[in-house]
N, C-alpha and C positions, 0 to 999 in steps of 0.2 A: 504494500500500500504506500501512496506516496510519505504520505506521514513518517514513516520509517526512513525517508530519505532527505531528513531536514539540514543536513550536513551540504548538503549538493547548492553549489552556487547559482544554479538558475529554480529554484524552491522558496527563498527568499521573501522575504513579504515585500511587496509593492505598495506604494503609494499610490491611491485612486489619480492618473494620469490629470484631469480634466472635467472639469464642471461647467459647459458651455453657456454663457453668457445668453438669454434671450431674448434682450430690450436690445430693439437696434432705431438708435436716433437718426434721423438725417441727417447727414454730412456737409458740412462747409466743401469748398475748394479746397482749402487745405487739408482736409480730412483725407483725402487722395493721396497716396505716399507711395511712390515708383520703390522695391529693393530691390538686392538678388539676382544681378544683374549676373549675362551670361555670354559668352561668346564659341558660338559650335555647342551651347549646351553646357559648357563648364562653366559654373558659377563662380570657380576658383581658376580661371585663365593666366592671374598674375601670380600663382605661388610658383615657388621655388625649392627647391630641394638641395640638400648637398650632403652627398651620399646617404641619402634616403631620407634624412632631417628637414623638416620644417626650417626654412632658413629668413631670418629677418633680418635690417640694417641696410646696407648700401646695396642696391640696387643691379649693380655692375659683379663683375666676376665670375667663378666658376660655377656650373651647379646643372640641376636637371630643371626643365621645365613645360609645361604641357603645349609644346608649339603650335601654331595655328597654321595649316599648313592650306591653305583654300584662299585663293583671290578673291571671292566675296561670300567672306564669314556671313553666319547669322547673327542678328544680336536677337536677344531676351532678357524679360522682365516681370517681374512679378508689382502687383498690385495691391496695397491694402488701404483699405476703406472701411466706413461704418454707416454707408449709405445704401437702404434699401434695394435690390435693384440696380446696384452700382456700377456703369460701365465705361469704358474707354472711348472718345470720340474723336481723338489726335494724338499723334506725338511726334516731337521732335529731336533725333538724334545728333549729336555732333561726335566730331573723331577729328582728335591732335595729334600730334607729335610729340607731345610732352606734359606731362601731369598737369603742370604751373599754366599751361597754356587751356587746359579743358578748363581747371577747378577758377578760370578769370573770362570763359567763355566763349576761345575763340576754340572755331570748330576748323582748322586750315587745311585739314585733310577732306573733309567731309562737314558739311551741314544741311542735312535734310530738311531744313524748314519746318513750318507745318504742316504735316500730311496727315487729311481726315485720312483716320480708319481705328479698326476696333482692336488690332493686330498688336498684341503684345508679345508673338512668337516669331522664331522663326525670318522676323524682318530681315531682309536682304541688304548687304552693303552695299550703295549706288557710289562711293566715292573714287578720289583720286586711284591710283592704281597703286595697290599695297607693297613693300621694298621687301624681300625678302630682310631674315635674320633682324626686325628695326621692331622695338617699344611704341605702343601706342596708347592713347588715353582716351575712353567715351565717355557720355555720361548723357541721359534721356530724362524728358521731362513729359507731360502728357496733360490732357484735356478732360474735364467727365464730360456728363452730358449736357449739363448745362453751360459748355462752354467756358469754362470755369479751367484753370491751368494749375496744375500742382508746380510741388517745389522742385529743384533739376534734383535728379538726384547725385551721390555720391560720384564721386571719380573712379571707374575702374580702369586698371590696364590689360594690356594682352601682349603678348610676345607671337610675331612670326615667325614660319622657319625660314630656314637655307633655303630654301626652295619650295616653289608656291605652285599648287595644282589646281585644276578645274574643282575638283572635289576628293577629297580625305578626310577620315573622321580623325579627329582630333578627340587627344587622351591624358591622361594624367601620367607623370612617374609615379613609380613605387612608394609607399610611404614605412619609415620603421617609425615604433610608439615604443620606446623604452616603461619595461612594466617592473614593480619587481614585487616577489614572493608576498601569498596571502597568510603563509605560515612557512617558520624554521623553524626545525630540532634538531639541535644539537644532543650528541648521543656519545659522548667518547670520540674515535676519530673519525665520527661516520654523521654528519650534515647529510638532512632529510629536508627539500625542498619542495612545497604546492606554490602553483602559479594558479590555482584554483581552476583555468581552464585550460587547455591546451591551444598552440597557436603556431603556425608557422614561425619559427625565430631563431634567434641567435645567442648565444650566451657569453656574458662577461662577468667575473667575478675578481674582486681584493680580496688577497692575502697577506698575509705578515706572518713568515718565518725568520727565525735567527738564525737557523743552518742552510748552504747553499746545499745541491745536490740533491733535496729533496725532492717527492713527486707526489702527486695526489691521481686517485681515479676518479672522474668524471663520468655520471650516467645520467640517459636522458631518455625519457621515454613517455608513452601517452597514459601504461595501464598499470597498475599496482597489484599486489598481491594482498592476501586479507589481514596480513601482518603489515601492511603498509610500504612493504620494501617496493622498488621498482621489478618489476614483470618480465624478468631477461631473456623471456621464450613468450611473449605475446603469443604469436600463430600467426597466419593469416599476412599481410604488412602492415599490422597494429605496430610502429615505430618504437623500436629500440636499438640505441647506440652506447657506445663506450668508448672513451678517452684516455689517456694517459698522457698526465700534464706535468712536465717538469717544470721548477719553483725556481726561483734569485730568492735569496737573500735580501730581509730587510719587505716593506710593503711595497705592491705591483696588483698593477690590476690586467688581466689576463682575458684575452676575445678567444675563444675557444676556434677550432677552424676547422670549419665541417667537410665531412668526405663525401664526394660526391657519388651520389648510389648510380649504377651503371644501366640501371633498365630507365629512370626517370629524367634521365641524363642523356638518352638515346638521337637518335634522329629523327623522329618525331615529336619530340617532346617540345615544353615551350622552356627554353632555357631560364637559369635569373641572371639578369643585368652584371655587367664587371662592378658597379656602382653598390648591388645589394650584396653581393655574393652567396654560397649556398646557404638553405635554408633546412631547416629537420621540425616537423610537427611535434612538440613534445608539449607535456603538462607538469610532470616531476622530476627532479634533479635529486642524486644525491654526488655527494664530493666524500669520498673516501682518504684517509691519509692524514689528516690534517686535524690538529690537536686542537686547535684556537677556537675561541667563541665567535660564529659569524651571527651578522643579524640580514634584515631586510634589503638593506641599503649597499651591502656588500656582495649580492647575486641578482643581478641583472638579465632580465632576457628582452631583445631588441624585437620586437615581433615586426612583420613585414606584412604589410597590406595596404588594398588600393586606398585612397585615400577614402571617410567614410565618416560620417554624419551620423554620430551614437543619436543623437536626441530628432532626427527627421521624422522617425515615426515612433508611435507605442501600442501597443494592446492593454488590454488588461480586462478582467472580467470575472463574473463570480464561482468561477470554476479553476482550481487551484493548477489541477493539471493542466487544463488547455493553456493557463498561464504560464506556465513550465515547458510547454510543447514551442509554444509563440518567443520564447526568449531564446529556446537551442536554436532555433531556424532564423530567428534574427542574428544571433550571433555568427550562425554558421556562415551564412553569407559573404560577411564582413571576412571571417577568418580564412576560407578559402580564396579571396581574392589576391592571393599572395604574388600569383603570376601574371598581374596584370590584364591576362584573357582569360575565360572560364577553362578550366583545366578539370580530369576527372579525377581530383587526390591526387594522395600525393606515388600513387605504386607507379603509373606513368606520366601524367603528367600531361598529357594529350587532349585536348580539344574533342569532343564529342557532341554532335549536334542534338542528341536528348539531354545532356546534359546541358549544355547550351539553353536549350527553350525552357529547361525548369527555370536553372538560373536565371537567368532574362526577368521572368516574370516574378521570380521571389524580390530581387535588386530592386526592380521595380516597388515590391511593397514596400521595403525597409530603407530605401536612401532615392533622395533624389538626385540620380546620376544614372545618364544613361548611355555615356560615352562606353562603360565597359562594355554592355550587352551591342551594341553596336561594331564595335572593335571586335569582339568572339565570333558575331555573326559573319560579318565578313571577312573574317581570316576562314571560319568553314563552307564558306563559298568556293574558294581554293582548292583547299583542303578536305573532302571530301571521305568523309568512313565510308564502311561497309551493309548496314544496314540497308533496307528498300524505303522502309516508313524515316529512318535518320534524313536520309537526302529530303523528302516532302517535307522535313519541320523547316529547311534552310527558307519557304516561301512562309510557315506559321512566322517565324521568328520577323519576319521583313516585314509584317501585317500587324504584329504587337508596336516592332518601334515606330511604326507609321503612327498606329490610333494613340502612341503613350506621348508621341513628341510631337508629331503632325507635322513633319520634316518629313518631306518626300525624296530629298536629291540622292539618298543612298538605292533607295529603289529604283531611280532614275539611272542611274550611274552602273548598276549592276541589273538593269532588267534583263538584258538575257541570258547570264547566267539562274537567275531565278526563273525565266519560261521554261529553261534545260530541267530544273530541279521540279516540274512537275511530272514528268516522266511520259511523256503522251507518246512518244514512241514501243511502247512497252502495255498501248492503250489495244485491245480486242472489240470485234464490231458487237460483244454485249455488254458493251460499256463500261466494263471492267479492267484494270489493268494486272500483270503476270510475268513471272520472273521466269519462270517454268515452259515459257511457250518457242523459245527460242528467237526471240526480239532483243536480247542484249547483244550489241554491238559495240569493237573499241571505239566504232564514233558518237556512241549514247556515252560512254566510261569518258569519253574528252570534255564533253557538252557539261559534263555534270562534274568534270575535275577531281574524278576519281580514279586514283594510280591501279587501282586493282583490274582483273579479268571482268567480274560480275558481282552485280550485285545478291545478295540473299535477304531473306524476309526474317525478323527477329521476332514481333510479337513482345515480346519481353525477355528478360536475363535475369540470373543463366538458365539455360534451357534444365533438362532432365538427363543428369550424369556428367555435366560439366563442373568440375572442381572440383569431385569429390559430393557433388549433390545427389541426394537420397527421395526416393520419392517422384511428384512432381514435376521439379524444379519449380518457378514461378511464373510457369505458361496456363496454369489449371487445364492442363491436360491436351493442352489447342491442339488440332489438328491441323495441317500442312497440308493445302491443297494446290491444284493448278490456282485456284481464284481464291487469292488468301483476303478474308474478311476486314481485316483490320486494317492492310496493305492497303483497302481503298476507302476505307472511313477516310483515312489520313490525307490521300487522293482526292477524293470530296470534298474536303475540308480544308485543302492547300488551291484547289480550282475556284472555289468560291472565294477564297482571300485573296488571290491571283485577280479573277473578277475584279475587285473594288479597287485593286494596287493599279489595273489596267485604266479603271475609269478615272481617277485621281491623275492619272500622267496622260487624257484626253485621247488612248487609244480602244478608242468605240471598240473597234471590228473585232478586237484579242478580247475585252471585256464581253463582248456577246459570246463569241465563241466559246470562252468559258465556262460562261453563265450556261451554256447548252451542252458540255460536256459534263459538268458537275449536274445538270439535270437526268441528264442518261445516265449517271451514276445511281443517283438516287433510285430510279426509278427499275434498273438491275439490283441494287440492294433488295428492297422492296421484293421483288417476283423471284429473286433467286436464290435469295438467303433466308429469309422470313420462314421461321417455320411456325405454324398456325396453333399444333398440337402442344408444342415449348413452350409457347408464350414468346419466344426468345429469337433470335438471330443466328443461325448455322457460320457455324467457322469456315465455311468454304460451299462451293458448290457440291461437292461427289462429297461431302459427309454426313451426320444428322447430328454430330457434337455439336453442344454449342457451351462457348466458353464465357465468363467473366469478361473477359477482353474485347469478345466482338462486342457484347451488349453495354460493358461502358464504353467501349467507343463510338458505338452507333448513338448513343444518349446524349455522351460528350460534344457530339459533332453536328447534330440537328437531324440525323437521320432517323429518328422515331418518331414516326405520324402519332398526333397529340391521342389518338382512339387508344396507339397501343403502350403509351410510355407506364399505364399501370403495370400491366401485366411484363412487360422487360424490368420495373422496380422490384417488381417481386422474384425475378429472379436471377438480377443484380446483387437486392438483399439477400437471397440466400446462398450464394458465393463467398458473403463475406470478405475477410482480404487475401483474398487469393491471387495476390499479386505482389511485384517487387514493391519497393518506395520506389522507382521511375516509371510502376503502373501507376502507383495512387494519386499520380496529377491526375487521370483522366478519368479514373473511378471518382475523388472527390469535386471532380466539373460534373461526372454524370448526375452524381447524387442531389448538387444544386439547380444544377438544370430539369432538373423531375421536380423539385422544390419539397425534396423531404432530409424537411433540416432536423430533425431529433434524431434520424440516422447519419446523417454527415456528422455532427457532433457527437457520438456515438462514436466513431472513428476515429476523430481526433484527437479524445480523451481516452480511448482504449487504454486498460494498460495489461493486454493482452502479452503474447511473446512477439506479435508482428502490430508491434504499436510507436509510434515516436518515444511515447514513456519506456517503452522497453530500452531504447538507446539511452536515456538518463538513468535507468537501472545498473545496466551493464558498467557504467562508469565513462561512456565518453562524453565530452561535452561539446562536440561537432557531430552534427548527424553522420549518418556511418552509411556507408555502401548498401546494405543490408540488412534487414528486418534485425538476424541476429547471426552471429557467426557460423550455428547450426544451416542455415540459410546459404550460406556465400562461406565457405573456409577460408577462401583467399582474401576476406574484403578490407578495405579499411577502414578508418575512423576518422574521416576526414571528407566527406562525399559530399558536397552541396544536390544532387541529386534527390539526395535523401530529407532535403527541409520544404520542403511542398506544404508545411503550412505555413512558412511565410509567406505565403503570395495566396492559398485555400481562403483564410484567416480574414483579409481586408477584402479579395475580391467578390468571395462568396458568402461568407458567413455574414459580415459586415455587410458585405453586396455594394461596394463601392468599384465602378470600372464605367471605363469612358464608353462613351456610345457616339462619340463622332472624336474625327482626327483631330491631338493635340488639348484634348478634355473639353472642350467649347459647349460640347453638352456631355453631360455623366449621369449616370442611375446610381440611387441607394436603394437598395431592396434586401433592409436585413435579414435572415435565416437564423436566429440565432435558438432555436428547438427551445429547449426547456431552460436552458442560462436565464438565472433571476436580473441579468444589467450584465452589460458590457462597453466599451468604448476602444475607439482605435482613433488615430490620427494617420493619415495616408497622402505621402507627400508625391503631388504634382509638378507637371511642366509651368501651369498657371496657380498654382500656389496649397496649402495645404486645407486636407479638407478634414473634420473631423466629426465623430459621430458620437454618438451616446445613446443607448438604448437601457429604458428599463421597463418590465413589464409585471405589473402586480393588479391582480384583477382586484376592479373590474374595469381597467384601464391598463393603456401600452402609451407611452410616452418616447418621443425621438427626440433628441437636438441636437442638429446639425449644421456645419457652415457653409455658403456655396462663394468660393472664392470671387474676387472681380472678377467680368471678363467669361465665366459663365455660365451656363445654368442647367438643375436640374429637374431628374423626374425622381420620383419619389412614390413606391408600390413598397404596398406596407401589409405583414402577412392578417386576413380574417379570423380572428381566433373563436367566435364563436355565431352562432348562425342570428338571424336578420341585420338589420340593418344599422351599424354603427354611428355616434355624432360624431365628428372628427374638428376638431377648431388647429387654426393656424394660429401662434402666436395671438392667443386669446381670443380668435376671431372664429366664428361657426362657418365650416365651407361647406361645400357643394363636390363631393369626390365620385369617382366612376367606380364601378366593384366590376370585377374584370378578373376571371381566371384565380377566383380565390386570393383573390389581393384586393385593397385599395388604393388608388392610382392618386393621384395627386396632381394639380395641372402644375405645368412647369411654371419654376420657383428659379426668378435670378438672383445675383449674389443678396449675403446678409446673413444673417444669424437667424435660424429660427426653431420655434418647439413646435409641436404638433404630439396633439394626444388624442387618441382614439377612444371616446368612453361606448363601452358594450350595458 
């Protein structure tokens, strides 16, 4: 029970995040405050690094910094206001050469004027023509509606590269956060160190001997033994190392120098920078040898990660667990970012494009930064795995950073390697596409920038008998057909996002075509897979299995005519989690999308053996590869794959996710089952949105904020049968009931409550 595991630094008691404010005054002019300002999306365009540090003071000199390498960057900006309804009706940017020169007004590079428009993303550079490798300075000021001008805001700057391209995504360096120890024991000559969680990092420790020639052993590892010692036979590549440190005489403080591991090190892998150097996952230390009394201040670990915004979002809620599930997956995030691009752990090290579209979408929950899932995305456009459904996520992934940033030029810039990555050569006249018919070709393997022969169909991993797995594995049983089920959910689902990425870049004729292949999919699902007798979806044409897999993906993906999504719930539900963590993304989309949330939260709170809590039981404090080592022998403890409720959490349970490109409009539609209150804060491209739900009959109460700039819908679950009052910020509406919800007419920005009395 969790109770039994109060020792564990994500169990901790929380402070209630957020009590949202629900009196919202009309706003002066000044009440309008431009911040947060962004250039490609980094809101930190002027930091600087040296060697991996946060670097202040002079401006000039050595160091790492997030170059901007595009001849006309975007700018962005966020908005806050306390005005009903609050929008943008102008603005005008200016761009210097020199700080002294923006913060006195003069724009000599650029001065936009005033240009109506409501556009606080994504704005285009129209100026002189930008010098590679030279410092610049912005600063924007803006209009409401009433014509009314706020104040300029702050000075930012930006650094350009050596060299300037039509388009590149621009990114951040490495960041290290010197941490040190939550506990030391001194024990005789054996120093016992907790860093309370484990991290990609680096170790440095002071000592003071009076004899030279000494030496101490160094160990570093993720997993303990029930006596506390460090775990020198983990299993699996659960990390452990060992050192052998020779001493000077007299006090020295000593950077330990890590060996670089040979498979994660390989030639696919993503290297680390000369600047960070290697890096090793650990949580415990001990230092063997050494007589003296250390404290806190004396073992240092330099942890490595993208740069990362602890306080952008929160959770928090009246269920202890879910709270403990939401803080491993926020953290994980953060802690895996170690490489700069989504990497699978640390055993290889390798870019995977499921791995990729969790991550993407968890990043999204917990930090507002979107350069890295961008950066990942198109390095595995290149770069290309093995999987059939991996290749279709490379169009899901290009369809999230459209609707999260509403920046189209990367779509633009790589659309036909993303037409390649729909696979329509490998498409059959029943509408289906198949790996098995003889349609792979090296010039399909070129198109889609994949080094191998062919591709194969995965379903999920590891299959049954890879690794040492017993049973199963975590396919539930799928069958392998010419026409694999799931292989064109994903097909489906990558055609229709393809659709709108078409229509967005004004190419009619590929969005119809589309829109008409992803129809004839459906419509072969439907008559070819549908078994009437199941209730459920067939794993293939020539089977009668049907798996967990097909039917949350058919759920996941919009392929369940609304007649049959009861009877596919029912036997979704009774599958249970018969799937890896890199299923439960698409089981916990199916389970929201059917809208039975006391079984999604059911799931998340699990604390089954194939539950997130089971990872906080076992002792990691980064989600892990796998359910539980039983599960995966080989796995590690270090998996961003594995944290699917950082992005479940806010987009589903919460039900906050955009409904048009770059947030402009967004849906709340909490699910939150039996949870007595909960609250999240979910940070956007247009600013941060935050919710609060609590329900005590014989009333459900919401308050939520809808950023400047714009607005939402608001469907609110029916808890009990006729017909409910509903008032806005003390006011009685007029609401639609619709589908088992209540609908709410679109609400622009402001602060408001809304309570449902039954």
């Amino acid at each position: 029970m969790i109770a039994n595991q109060k020792n564990h630094p994500l169990l901790r008691k929380v402070s209630l995040c957020v009590v949202l404010a629900v009196s919202c005054s009309l706003a002066t002019a000044q009440d309008l405050q431009v911040h947060r300002l962004a250039v490609d999306h980094l809101q930190h365009a002027d930091m600087k690094m040296v060697n991996g540090y946060p670097s202040a003071g002079h401006r000039g000199g050595t160091g790492q910094r997030p170059w901007i390498a595009n001849k006309q960057p975007v700018f962005s900006w966020e908005l806050v206001g306390t005005e009903q309804g609050g929008l943008q009706s102008a603005y005008r940017i200016t761009v210097s050469d020199h700080p002294d020169s923006a913060a006195n007004g003069v724009g000599n590079v650029w001065d936009s004027g005033k240009v109506h428009s409501s556009a606080s993303t994504n704005v285009r550079y129209q100026g002189q023509a930008l010098k590679p490798g030279t410092a610049y300075a912005w600063r924007v000021m803006v209009w409401d509606g009433s014509e009314e001008p706020s104040s300029w805001s702050t000075v930012s700057e930006f650094w350009t590269a050596d060299e300037l391209a039509d388009y590149r995504t621009a990114y951040y360096p490495l960041q290290k956060t010197d941490e040190t120890p939550q506990r030391v024991v001194n024990a005789g000559n054996v120093t016992r160190v907790d860093f309370g969680r484990a991290s990609f990092g680096q170790l440095r420790f002071t000592l003071d001997t009076r004899k030279a020639g000494t030496s101490v052993t160094v160990r570093l590892g993720e997993a303990v033994n029930h006596d506390g010692t460090i775990n020198r036979k983990p299993g699996g590549t659960i990390r452990y190392a060992e050192y052998r440190v020779p001493l000077k005489r007299g006090r020295h403080t000593y950077q330990l120098q890590l060996r670089p591991d040979k498979r994660n090190t390989g030639p696919q892998a993503i290297k680390m920078p000369d600047y960070i150097s290697e890096v090793l996952p650990f949580r415990y230390v001990e230092l063997e040898g050494y007589a003296g009394i250390l404290d806190e201040a004396d073992i240092v670990r330099a942890t490595v990660h993208y740069p990362f915004d602890d306080f952008a979002a929160y959770f928090e809620s009246s269920d202890t667990v879910l709270n403990a599930v939401w803080e491993l997956c926020k953290y994980s995030i953060k802690a895996t970012s170690f490489a700069g691009i989504y990497v699978d752990g640390d055993r290889e090290r390798i870019p995977y494009e499921a791995d990729a579209y969790i991550n993407q979408l968890c990043h999204y929950g917990v930090d507002k930064d979107f350069s890295m899932a961008r950066r990942s995305h198109e390095y595995l456009l290149h770069n290309a795995t093995w999987p059939t459904e991996w290749i279709l996520q490379s169009v899901l992934m290009a369809y999230n950073d459209y609707m999260y940033t509403g920046d189209i030029r990367s779509v633009r810039h790589y659309y036909d390697d993303l037409k390649a990555k729909l696979l329509l050569p490998l498409r059959e006249s029943n509408g289906l596409i198949s790996t098995r018919t003889g349609k792979q070709t090296p010039e399909l393997m070129k198109a889609i920038h994949y080094g191998g022969d062919s591709l194969r169909d995965i379903v999920d991993w590891p299959h049954t008998g890879s690794f040492g797995m017993v049973g199963n594995g975590e396919t539930d049983g799928f069958v392998f057909t010419d026409y694999n089920a799931v292989v064109n959910a994903f097909h489906y689902k990558a055609l229709r996002d393809m659709a709108d990425l078409a229509e967005a870049l004004d190419r009619v004729e590929d969005a119809a075509l589309y829109r008409e292949k992803a129809a004839e999919t459906y419509r072969a699902f439907q008559s070819l897979l549908w078994d009437k007798r199941q209730g459920a979806y067939r794993d293939g044409v020539d089977t009668d299995h049907a798996a967990l897999h097909t039917n949350m993906m058919a759920m996941a993906f919009g392929l369940v005519p609304e007649k049959a999504k009861p009877r596919v719930m029912e036997f979704i539900r009774s599958r249970g989690m018969a799937c890896s963590v890199y299923g439960s993304q698409f089981l916990m989309d199916a389970v929201y999308e059917a809208g039975d949330a006391d079984y999604g939260l059911s799931l998340l709170t699990s604390q089954s053996d194939r539950s997130w809590y089971n990872m906080i039981r076992a002792g990691s404090t980064i989600t892990m590869e796998a359910w539980d080592n039983k599960y995966k022998p080989n796995q590690d403890w270090n998996h961003a794959w594995g944290a699917v409720p950082a992005n479940t959490i806010p987009r589903k349970l919460m039900g906050v996710e955009p409904l048009t490109p770059g947030w402009s409009t967004f849906r709340i539609r909490p699910q939150i089952g039996s949870l007595e209150w909960a609250t999240v804060k979910v940070p956007t491209i247009k600013g941060d949105i935050t919710v609060f739900c609590r329900q005590d009959a014989p009333r459900y109460a919401l308050k939520f904020t809808v950023p400047v700039n714009t607005s939402a819908y608001v469907e609110l679950p029916i808890g009990r049968k006729g017909k409910p009052r509903v008032t806005v910020n003390d006011q009685e509406v007029h609401t639609d009931l619709k589908e088992g919800s209540i609908n709410l007419p679109l609400l622009g920005a402001g602060a408001y409550e809304v309570i449902v009395f039954y």
